[in-house]
C-alpha positions in Angstrom: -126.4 26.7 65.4 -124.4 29.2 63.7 -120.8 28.4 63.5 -118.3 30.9 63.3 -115.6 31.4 61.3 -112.6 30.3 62.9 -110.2 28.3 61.5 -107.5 28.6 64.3 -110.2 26.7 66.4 -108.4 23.3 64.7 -105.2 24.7 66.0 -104.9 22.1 69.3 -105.4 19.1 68.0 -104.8 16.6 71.0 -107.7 18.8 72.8 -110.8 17.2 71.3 -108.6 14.3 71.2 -108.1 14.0 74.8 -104.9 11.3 74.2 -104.0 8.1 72.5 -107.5 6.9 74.1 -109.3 8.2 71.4 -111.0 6.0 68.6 -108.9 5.5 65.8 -111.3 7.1 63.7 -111.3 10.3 65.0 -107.8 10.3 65.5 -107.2 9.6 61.9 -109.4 12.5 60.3 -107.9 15.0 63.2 -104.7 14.2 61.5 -106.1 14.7 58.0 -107.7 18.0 59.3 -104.2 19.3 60.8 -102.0 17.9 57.6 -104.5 19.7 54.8 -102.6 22.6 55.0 -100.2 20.6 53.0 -102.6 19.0 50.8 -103.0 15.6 52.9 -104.8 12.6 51.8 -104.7 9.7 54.1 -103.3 9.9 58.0 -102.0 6.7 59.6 -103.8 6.1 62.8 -100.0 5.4 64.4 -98.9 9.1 62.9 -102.1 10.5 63.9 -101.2 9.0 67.6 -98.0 10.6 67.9 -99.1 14.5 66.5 -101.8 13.9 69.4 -99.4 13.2 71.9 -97.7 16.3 70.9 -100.1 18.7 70.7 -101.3 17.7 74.1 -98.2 18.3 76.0 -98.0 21.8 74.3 -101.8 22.5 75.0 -101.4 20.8 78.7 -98.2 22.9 79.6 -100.0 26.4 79.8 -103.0 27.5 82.1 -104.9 29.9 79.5 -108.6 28.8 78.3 -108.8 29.8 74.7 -112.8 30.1 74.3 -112.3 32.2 70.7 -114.1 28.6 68.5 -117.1 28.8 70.4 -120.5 30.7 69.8 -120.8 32.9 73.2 -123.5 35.7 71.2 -127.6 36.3 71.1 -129.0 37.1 68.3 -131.3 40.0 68.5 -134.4 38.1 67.8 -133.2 36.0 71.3 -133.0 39.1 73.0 -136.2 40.7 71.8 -139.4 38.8 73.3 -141.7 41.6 72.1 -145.0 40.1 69.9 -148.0 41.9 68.7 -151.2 40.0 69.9 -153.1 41.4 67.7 -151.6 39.6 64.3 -150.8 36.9 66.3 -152.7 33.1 65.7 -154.6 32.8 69.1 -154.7 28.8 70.3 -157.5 28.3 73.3 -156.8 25.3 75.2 -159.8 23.9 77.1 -159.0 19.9 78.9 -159.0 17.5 76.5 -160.1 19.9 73.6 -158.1 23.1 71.9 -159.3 25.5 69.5 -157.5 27.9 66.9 -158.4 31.0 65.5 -155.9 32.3 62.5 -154.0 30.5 60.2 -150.6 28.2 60.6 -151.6 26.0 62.9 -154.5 23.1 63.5 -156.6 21.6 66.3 -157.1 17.9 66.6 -158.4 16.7 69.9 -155.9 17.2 72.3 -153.5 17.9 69.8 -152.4 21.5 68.2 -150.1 20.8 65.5 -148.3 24.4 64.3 -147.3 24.0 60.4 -145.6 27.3 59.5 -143.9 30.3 60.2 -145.6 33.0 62.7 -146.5 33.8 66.0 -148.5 31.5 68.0 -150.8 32.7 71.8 -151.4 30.0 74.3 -153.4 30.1 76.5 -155.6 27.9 79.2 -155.2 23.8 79.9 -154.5 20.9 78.4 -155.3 17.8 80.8 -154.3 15.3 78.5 -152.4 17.0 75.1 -149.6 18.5 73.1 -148.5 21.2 71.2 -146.3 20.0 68.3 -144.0 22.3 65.8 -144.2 20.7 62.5 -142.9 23.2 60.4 -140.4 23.7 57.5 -136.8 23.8 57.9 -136.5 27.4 57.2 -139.5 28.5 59.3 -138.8 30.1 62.7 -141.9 30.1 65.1 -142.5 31.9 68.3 -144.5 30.6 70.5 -145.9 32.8 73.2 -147.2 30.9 76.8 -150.0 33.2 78.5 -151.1 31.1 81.2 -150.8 28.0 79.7 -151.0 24.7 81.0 -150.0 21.5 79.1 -149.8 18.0 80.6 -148.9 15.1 78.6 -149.4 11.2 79.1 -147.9 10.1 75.8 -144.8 12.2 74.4 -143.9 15.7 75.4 -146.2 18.5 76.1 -144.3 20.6 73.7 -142.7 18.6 71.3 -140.8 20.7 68.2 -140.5 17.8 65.3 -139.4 20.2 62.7 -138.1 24.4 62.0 -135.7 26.3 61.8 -135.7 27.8 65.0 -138.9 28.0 67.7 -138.6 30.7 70.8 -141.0 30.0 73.9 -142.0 33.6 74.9 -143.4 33.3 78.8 -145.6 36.2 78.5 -145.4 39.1 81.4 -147.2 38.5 84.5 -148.0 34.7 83.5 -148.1 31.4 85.0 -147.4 28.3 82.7 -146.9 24.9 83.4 -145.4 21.5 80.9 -145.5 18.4 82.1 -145.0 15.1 80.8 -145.6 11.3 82.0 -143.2 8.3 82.5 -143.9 6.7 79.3 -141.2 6.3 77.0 -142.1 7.2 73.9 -139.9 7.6 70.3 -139.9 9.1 66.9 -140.0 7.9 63.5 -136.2 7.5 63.9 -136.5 5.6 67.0 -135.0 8.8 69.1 -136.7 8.7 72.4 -138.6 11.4 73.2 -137.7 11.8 76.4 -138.5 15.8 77.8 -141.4 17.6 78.7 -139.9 20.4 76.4 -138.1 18.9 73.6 -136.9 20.7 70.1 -135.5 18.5 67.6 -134.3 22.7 66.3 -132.9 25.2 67.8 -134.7 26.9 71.1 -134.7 30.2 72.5 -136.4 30.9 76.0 -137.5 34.3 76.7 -139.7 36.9 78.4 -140.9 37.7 82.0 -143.3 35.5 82.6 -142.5 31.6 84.8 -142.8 28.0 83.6 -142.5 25.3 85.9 -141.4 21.8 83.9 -142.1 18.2 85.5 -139.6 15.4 83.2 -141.3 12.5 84.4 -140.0 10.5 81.4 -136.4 11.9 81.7 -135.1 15.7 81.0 -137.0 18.9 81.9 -136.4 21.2 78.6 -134.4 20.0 76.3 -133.2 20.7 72.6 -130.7 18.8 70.5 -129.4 21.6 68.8 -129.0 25.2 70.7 -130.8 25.8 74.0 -131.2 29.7 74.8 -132.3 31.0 77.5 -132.6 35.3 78.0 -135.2 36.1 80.8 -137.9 34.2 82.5 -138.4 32.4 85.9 -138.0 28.5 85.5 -139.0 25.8 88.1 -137.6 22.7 86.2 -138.0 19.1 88.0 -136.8 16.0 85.7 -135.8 12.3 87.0 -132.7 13.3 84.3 -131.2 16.2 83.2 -132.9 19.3 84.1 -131.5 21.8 81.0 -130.3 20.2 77.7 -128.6 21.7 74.7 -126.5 19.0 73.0 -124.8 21.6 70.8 -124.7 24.4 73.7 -126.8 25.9 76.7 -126.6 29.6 76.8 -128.0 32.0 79.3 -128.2 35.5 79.1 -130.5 36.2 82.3 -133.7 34.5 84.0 -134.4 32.5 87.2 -133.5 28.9 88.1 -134.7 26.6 90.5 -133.4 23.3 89.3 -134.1 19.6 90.6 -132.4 16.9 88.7 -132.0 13.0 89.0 -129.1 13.3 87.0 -127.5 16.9 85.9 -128.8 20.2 86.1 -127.3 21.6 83.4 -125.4 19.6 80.1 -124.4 20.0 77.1 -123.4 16.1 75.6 -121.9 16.9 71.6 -119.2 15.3 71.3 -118.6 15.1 67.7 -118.1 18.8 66.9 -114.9 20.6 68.0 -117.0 24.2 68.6 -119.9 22.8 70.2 -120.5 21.1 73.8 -120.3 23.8 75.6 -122.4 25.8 78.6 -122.3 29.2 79.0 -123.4 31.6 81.6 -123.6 35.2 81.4 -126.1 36.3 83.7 -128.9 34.8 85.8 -129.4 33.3 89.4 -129.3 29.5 89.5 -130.2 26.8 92.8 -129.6 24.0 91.3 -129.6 20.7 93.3 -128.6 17.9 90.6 -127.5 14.0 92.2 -125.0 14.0 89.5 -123.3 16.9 88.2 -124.4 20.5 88.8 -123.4 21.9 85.5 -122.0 19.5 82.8 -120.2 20.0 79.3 -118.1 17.7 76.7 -115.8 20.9 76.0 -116.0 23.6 77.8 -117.9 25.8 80.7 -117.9 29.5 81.2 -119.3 31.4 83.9 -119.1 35.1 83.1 -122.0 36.3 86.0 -124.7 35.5 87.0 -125.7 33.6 91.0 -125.0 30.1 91.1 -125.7 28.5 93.9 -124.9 24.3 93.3 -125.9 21.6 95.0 -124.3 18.1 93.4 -123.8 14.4 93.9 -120.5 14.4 91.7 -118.9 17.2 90.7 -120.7 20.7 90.7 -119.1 21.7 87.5 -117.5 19.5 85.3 -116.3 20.2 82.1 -114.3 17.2 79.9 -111.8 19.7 78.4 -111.7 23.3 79.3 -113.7 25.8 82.0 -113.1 29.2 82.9 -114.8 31.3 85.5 -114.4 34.7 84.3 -117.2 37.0 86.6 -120.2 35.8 89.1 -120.3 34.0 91.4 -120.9 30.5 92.4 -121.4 29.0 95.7 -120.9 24.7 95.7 -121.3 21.7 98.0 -119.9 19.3 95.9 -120.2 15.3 96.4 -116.9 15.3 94.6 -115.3 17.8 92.8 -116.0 21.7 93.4 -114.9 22.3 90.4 -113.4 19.9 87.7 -111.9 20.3 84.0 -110.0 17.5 82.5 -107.5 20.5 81.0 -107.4 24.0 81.4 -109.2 25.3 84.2 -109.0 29.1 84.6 -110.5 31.8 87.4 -110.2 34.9 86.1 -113.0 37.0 87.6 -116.1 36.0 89.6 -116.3 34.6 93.1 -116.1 30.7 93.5 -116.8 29.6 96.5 -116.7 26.1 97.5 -118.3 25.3 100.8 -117.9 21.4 100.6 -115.8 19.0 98.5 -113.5 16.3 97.9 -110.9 18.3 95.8 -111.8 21.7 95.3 -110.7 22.9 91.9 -109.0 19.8 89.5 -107.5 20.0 86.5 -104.4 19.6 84.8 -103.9 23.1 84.5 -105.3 25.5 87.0 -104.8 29.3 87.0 -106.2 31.8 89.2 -105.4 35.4 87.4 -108.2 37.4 89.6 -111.5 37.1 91.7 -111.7 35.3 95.2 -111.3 31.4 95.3 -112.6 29.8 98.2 -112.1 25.8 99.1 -113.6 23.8 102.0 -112.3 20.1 101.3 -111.8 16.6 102.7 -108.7 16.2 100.1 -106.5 18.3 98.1 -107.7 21.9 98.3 -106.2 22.3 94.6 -105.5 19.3 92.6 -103.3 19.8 89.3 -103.5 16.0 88.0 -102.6 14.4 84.4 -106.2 14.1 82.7 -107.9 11.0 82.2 -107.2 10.2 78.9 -109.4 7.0 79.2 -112.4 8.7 80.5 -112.3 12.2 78.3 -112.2 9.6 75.7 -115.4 7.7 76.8 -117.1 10.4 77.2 -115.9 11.7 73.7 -115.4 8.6 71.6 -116.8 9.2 68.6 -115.2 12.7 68.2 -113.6 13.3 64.8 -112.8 17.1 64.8 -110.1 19.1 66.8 -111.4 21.2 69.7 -111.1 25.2 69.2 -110.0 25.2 72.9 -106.1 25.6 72.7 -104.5 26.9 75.6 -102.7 30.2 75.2 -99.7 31.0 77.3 -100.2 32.2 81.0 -101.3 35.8 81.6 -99.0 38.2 82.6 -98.3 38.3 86.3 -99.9 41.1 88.5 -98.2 42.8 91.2 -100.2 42.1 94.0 -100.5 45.1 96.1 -99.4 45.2 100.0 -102.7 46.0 101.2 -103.9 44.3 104.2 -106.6 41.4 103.3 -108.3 39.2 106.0 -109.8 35.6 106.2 -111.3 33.7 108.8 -112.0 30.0 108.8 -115.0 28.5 107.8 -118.1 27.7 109.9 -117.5 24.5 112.0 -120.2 23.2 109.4 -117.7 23.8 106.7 -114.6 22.6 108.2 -112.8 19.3 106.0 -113.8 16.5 107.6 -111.3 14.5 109.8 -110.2 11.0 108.8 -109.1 9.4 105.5 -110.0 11.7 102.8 -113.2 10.5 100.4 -112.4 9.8 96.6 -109.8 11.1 94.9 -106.9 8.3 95.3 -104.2 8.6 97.8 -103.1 12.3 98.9 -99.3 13.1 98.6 -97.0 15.0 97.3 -93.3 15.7 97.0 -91.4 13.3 98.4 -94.3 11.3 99.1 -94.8 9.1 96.0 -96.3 11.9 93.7 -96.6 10.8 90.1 -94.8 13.4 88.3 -95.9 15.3 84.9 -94.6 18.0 84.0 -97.9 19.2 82.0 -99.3 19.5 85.3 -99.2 23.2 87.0 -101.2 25.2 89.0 -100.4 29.1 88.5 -101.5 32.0 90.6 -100.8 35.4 89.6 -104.0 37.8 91.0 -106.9 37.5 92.6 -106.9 35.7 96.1 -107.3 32.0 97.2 -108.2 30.9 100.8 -108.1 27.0 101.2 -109.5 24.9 103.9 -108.3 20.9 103.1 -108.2 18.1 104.8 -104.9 17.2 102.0 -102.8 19.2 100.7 -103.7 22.5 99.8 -102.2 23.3 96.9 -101.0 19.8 95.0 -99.3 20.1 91.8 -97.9 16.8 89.9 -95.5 19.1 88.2 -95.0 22.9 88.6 -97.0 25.7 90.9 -96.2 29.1 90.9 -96.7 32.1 92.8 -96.9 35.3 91.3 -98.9 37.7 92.5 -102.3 37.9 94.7 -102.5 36.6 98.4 -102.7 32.3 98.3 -104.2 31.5 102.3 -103.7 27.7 103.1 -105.2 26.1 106.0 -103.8 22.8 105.4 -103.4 19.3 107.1 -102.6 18.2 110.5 -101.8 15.2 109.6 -98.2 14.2 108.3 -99.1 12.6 104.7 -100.0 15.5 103.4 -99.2 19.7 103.0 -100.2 23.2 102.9 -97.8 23.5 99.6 -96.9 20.2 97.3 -95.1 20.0 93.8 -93.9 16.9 91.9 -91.6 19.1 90.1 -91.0 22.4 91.5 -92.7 25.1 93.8 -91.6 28.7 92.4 -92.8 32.0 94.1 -92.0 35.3 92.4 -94.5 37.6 94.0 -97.8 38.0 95.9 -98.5 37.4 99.6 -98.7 34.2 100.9 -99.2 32.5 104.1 -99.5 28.4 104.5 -99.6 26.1 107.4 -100.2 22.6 107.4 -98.7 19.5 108.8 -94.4 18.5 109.8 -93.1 15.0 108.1 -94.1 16.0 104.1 -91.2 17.4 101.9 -93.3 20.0 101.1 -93.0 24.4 99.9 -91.7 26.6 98.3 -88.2 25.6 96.3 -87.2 28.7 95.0 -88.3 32.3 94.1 -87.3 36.1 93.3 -89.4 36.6 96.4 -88.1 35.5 99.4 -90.2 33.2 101.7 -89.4 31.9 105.4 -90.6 28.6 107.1 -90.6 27.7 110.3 -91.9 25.0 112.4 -94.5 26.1 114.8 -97.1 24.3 117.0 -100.5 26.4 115.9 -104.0 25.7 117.4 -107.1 26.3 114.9 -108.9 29.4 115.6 -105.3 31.3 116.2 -105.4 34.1 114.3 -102.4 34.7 111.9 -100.7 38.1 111.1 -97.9 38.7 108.7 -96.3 42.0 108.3 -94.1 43.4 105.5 -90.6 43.8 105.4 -91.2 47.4 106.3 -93.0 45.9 109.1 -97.0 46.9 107.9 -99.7 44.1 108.3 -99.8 42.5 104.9 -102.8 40.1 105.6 -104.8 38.1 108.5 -105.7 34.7 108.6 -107.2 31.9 110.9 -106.4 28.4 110.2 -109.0 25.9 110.3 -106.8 23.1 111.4 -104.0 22.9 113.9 -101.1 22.7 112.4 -96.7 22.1 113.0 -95.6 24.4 109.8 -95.8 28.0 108.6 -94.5 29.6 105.2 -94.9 32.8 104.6 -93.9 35.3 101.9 -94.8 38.8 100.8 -94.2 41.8 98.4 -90.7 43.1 99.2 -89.2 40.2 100.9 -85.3 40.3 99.7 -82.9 37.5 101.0 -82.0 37.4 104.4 -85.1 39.4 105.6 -86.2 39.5 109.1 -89.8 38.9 109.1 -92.4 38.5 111.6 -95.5 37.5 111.9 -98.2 36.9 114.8 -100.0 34.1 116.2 -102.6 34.1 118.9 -100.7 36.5 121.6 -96.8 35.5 120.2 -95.1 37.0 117.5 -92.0 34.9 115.2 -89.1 36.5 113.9 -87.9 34.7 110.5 -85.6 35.3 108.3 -86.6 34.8 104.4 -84.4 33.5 101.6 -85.0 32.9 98.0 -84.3 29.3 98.2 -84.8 26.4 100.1 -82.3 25.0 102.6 -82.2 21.3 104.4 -81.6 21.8 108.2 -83.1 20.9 111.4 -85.2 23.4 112.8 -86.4 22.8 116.2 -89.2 25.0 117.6 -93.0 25.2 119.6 -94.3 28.4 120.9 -94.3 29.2 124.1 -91.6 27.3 125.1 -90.8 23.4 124.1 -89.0 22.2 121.8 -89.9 19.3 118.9 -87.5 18.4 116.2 -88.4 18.2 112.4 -86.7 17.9 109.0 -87.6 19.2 105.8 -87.2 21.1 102.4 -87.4 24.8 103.5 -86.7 28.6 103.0 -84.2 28.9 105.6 -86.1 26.6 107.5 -85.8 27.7 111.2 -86.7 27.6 115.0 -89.6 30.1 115.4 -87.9 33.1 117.9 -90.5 34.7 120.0 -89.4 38.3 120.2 
């Protein structure tokens, strides 16, 4: 893998760290990396322990993804799947027999053995065989599938023992199949060859043509370097992992239909700070993994592309860092929608999460732009302190820092009083009644909340519609409001809330309405913008409409969940405002503030009256006018 030049990748140390969980080892030569500038020698693992506990506060404590360490690029061989048959060594394959015709490669049986550099046609059936890539170090090899078919009982069908690099061309208009047994089987260095498609050197996937994969033994396709992938369509089935790049997964473009007993997508290196990482530009994925959908040790991007996850676990789940920054991707999650142990960042993109515990976690969640969407049976979003003990597990015998810092927040956007509409979910998608699944206890402010002040969730753009069965937005420390329109559907039930801080709950612009449940010492705290709450007695399926202070509908909205509290807030709203908003057939008159107030308000639509206490913007009975 080529490795760029980028020395500030070293910069956060306590990243690739992940905490004072780490092994001593690693932690000792991250100090040694970070103290060479001054000519360091030796690094107590005590010092080392404290500069990590530093650095991670500093790296938790903003929301940006710094990607700038990793290797997102194609090289223009990866992109170029042209050959010339012609030239090319032609390789016949014919049952349990295989014939060659040119030079570079060798017939032996069943077996085709390619030993140097050039490119490579296969075509017809193996019953019972392999191809195998036993080249030099420096050789790259293409080799080009024209209605091939390879089944293997012992070993992969396509095993790559030794180049450079080797790209898998799928040739246009072709059908080509690789398929390998149960039987374990290993190499000279006891490494278990365990894919139908495995590369011991990098591998590029590429062309127009299909290949469907059968991992009988364990993975589908996998390579323990680089894993590219630039066109193609791809039926991939493995009892593991479906796609596997230890050092990275990259796709460019193709077609994915992905069935995995484990994930669909990983990338597992641990070891190096600017490796371990998935990235999607382009593409359409299905992928139906019992584990996670998409998994990395240090970061995930989505940058387009369709992605449409199905997962056990979580349906992306990065150990450090992931940022959705255009696409989309649709999710019905087992767990998590989507999870980073850090920095999680939506700048771009459509994420859309029809089913879930906890629909975005991390311990620093921004939303800058796109449309976020969460359907979930706890906290909607979850800013939590990272699990130290399990990045470390996962990372343990990590010795370099990670290149993914965190950079300080974007600035915030205006968000423009247009008039945006959202309507609840099917009654398929609705969060699921009782105690949530997974996920510990939900809570919030006032509740028992373990504050950390590294925690924060941040919204300045984009839009974010939330349909949870806990709160909807749950920060352990800070969430802010900034700009773009924040939709909350939140709890009925009184342990929970449509908005929940440890520390504080800030808005400063954008549009905003939230209901949820009475009892929870949950909203907004303060804010430039002024914000009103009142309690109200809302059924689900009421529609919602909230109207500037110049009295123009801002945005619609119909709650999920019936519901004893409303906050609302928009562009424009000064202190002492009169504000009003619809639901169903009545309209509320509220006045806003830019700060919270303890009173009683007292207050049900349509008459009736119910008494509640709580932290508030100039909380209030609601007026019907």
């Amino acid at each position: 893998m080529n490795t760029p030049n980028n020395p500030s990748r070293f910069n956060v140390v306590a990243r690739a760290l992940r905490g004072a969980g780490r092994k001593a080892a690693g932690v000792a030569l991250a100090g040694c990396m970070v103290a060479s500038l001054a000519a360091c020698t030796s690094a107590s693992a005590g010092a080392a322990s404290s500069a990590a506990s530093g650095f991670a506060s500093t790296a938790a404590a903003s929301t940006a993804v710094d990607s700038t360490g990793y290797d997102l690029s194609y090289s223009d061989r990866d992109l170029d799947a042209s050959y010339d048959a012609s030239t090319a060594t032609s390789i016949e394959l014919s049952g349990t027999t295989a014939s060659v015709s040119g030079s570079g490669a060798v017939a032996q049986g069943s077996t085709v053995t390619i030993t140097e550099a050039g490119v490579y046609v296969v075509s017809g059936s193996l019953s019972d065989g392999q191809i195998v890539v036993s080249a030099a170090d420096s050789d790259k090899v293409q080799i080009v599938l024209s209605g091939a078919s390879i089944t293997s009982s012992s070993g992969p069908a396509l095993y790559v023992e030794s180049a450079d690099k080797v790209f898998v061309t799928l040739a246009a208009g072709t059908q080509n199949t690789l398929a390998d047994s149960s039987s374990a089987v290993t190499d000279s260095e006891g490494d278990a060859l365990d894919a139908a498609l495995y590369s011991t050197a990098d591998l590029t996937l590429q062309g127009t043509g299909s290949l469907s994969v059968t991992g009988s033994c364990n993975d589908g396709i996998k390579s323990k370097d680089d894993l590219v992938i630039t066109g193609g369509t791809y039926t991939v089935s493995a009892v593991g992992d479906a796609l596997v790049g230890k050092d990275c997964v990259k796709v460019k473009d193709g077609s994915f239909a992905l069935t995995a007993g484990e994930d669909g997508i990983a990338s597992s290196n641990e070891d190096d700070a600017d490796r371990g990482f998935v990235s999607i530009d382009g593409g359409s994925f299905s992928i139906d993994a019992a584990d996670d959908g998409v998994q990395a040790a240090h970061y995930i991007r989505v940058a387009g592309g369709s992605l449409n996850v199905k997962s056990g676990d979580d349906a992306l789940h990065s150990d450090l860092d992931l940022e959705v920054t255009g696409g989309s991707v649709g999710i019905e999650a087992g767990d998590d929608g989507v999870h980073a142990e850090y920095g999680l960042s939506v700048s771009g993109g459509t994420v859309d999460v029809k089913s879930s515990v906890e629909g975005l976690e991390g311990q620093s969640i921004s939303v800058s732009g796109g449309e976020v969407s969460i359907v979930s049976s706890d906290d909607g979003m979850n800013a939590a302190t990272a699990d130290a003990t399990a990045s470390s597990q996962s990372a343990s015998a990590s010795s370099a820092a990670s290149p993914s810092g965190t950079a300080s927040a974007a600035a915030s956007q205006a968000a423009g009083a247009s008039a945006t509409t959202a309507a609840m979910p099917a009654q398929s998608q609705q969060p699921a009644t009782g105690a949530p699944q997974g996920g510990g206890m939900p809570g919030g402010g006032g509740g028992g909340m373990e504050t950390d002040e590294n925690c924060s969730i941040s919204i300045s753009g984009g839009s974010v519609t939330v349909f949870s069965h806990g709160d909807g937005l749950d920060s352990n420390g800070t969430l802010s409001v900034t700009g773009g329109t924040v939709l909350v559907s939140g709890p009925s039930l009184s342990d929970n809330s449509a908005v929940d801080s440890g520390i504080s709950a800030t808005i400063d612009g954008g549009t905003v309405i939230a209901v949820g449940s009475v009892g929870m010492d949950g909203g907004f705290s303060s804010g430039t913008q002024a914000f009103a709450t009142s309690s109200v007695s809302g059924s689900a399926g009421q529609e919602i409409v909230l109207y500037g202070s110049d009295g123009s509908e801002v945005a619609r909205f119909t709650p999920a969940s019936d519901y004893q509290t409303i906050t609302v807030s928009a562009p424009g709203y000064a202190e002492g405002d009169s504000v009003s908003v619809s639901v169903g057939s009545q309209t509320l008159a509220l006045s806003a503030s830019t700060s919270a107030t303890s009173s009683a308000g007292a207050g049900r639509m349509g008459g009736g009256m119910q008494m509640m206490q709580g932290r508030t913007g100039a909380f209030q009975s609601a007026a019907s006018v």
